[in-house]
Structure formats: C-alpha cells, structure tokens
C-alpha positions as YAML, in Angstrom:
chain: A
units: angstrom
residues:
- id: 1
  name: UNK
  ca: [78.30, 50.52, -43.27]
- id: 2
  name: UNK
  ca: [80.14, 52.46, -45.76]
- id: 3
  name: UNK
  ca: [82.11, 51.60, -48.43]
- id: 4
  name: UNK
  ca: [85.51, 52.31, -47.45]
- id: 5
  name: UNK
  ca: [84.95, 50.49, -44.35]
- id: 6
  name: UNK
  ca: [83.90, 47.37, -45.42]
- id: 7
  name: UNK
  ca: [86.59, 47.40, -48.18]
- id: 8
  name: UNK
  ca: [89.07, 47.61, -45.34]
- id: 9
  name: UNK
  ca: [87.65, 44.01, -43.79]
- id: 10
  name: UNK
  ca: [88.12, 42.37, -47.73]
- id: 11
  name: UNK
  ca: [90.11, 39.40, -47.71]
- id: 12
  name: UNK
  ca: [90.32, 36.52, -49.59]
- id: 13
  name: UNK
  ca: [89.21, 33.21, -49.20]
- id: 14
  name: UNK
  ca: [89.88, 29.48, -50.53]
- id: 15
  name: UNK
  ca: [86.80, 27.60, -51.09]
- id: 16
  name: UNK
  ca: [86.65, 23.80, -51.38]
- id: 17
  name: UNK
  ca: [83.68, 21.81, -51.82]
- id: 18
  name: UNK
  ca: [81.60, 24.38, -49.95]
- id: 19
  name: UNK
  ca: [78.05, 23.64, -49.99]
- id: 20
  name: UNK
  ca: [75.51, 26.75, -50.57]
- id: 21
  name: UNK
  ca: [71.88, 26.12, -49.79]
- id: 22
  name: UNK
  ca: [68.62, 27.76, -51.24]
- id: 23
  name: UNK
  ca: [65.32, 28.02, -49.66]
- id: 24
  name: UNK
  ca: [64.17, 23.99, -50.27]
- id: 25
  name: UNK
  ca: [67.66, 22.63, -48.55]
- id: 26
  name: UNK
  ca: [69.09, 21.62, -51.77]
- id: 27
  name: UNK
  ca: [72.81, 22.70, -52.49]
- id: 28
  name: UNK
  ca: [75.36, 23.75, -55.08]
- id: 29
  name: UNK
  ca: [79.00, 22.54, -54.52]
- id: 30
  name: UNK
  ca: [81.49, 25.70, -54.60]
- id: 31
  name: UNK
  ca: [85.05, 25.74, -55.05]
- id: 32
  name: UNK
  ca: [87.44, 28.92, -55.66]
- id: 33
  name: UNK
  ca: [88.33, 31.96, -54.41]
- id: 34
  name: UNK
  ca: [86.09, 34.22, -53.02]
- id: 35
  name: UNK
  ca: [85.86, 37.89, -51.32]
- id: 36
  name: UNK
  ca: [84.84, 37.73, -47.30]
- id: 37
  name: UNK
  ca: [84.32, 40.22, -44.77]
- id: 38
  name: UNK
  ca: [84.43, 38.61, -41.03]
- id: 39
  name: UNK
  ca: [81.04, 38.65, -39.50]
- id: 40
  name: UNK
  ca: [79.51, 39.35, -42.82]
- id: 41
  name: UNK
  ca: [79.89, 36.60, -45.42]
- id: 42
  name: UNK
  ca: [80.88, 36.45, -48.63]
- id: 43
  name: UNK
  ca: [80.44, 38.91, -51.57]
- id: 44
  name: UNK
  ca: [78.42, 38.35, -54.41]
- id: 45
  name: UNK
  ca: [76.51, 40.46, -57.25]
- id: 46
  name: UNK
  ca: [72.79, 40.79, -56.08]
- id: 47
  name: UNK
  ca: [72.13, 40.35, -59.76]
- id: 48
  name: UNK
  ca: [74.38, 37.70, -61.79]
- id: 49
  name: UNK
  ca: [72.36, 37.11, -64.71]
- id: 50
  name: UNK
  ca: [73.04, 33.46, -63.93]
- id: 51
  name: UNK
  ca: [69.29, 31.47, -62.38]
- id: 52
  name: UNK
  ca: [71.44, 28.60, -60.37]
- id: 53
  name: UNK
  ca: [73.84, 31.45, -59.14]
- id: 54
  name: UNK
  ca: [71.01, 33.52, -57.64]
- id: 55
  name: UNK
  ca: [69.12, 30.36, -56.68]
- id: 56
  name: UNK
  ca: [71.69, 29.24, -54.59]
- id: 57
  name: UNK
  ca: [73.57, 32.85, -53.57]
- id: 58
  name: UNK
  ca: [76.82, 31.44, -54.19]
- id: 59
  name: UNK
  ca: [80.21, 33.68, -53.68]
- id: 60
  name: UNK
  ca: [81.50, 36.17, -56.75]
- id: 61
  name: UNK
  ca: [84.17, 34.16, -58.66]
- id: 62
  name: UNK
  ca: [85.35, 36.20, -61.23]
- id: 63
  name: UNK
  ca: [87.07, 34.08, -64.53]
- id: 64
  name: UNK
  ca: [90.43, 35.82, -63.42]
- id: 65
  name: UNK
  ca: [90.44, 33.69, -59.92]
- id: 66
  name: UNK
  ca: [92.75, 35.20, -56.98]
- id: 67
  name: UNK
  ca: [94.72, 37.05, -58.92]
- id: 68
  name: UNK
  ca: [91.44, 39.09, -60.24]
- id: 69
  name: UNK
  ca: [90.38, 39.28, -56.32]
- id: 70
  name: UNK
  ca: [93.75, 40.65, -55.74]
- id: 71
  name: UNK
  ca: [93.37, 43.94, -57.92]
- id: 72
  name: UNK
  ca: [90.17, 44.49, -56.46]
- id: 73
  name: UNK
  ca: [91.38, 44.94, -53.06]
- id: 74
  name: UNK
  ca: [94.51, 46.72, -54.46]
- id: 75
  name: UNK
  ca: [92.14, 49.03, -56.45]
- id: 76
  name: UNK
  ca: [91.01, 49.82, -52.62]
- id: 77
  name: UNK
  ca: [87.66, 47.71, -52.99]
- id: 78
  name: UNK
  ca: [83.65, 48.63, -54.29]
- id: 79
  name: UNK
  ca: [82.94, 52.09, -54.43]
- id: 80
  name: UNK
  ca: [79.46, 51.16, -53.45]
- id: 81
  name: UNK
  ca: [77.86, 47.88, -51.83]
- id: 82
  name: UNK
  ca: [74.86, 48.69, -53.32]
- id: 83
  name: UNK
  ca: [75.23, 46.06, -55.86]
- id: 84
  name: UNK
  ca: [76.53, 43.66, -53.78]
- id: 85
  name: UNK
  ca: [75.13, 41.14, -51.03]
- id: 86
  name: UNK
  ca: [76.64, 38.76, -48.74]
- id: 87
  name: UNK
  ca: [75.88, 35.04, -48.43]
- id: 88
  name: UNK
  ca: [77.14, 32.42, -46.29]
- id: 89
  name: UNK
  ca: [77.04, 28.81, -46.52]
...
C-alpha cells in the first residue's frame, strides 16, 4: 500500500494502560498517544534504538505527545512506510 494511502487512514489514538506482548508472553504497560490505521495497527519505527521498545513493539510516542502526532498528519503523513511497522496489542 502506498504512502499517500495509508497516510489518509492516520488517526490518532489514546492509549491507557495498554499491554504490548513480546514473543515469551511478557508485557510492557503503554500509555499515550499513538498513530493507527484501522485494520492495520499502530505505527512504530522498525528501528528505535531503544532494546525494551523493539522487544516489546510498542506504538511511536514522540516527546511532543498529540500535539506532535497532529503536525504529522497535517504535514500529510510518511513519505515512505519503509521505516515504519505496525504492531498491535
């Protein structure tokens, strides 16, 4: 799916306590906002430089909370997904 497509699904989500799994049933407690696309997950950075973060796959929270989500979908979105991933919990 291309770019421009998906960015036209963004929307953004309040997290509360949501629990994100890894691979030996153990979880990470997430709350914040977060990017989603329906039927997709939620977006995060297939490389975050943080070990718990890609253990667990947890959303992209940038420091700037909603209002930093905001520009991005004002901006009109990624130019590329290539980066990118989507989890869900």
């Amino acid at each position: 799916m291309e770019a421009m497509n998906i960015n036209s699904k963004l929307e953004i989500v309040k997290l509360k306590e949501v629990k994100f799994y890894n691979s030996k049933n153990e979880y990470v407690v997430f709350t914040g906002h977060a990017l989603y696309v329906k039927g997709m997950g939620y977006i995060r950075f297939k490389d975050s430089g943080n070990a718990q973060s890609d253990e667990f796959k947890t959303p992209y929270n940038p420091k700037g909370g909603r209002k930093a989500l905001k520009d991005i979908i004002k901006g009109g979105g990624f130019t590329s997904y290539d980066d990118l991933e989507f989890v869900n919990n």
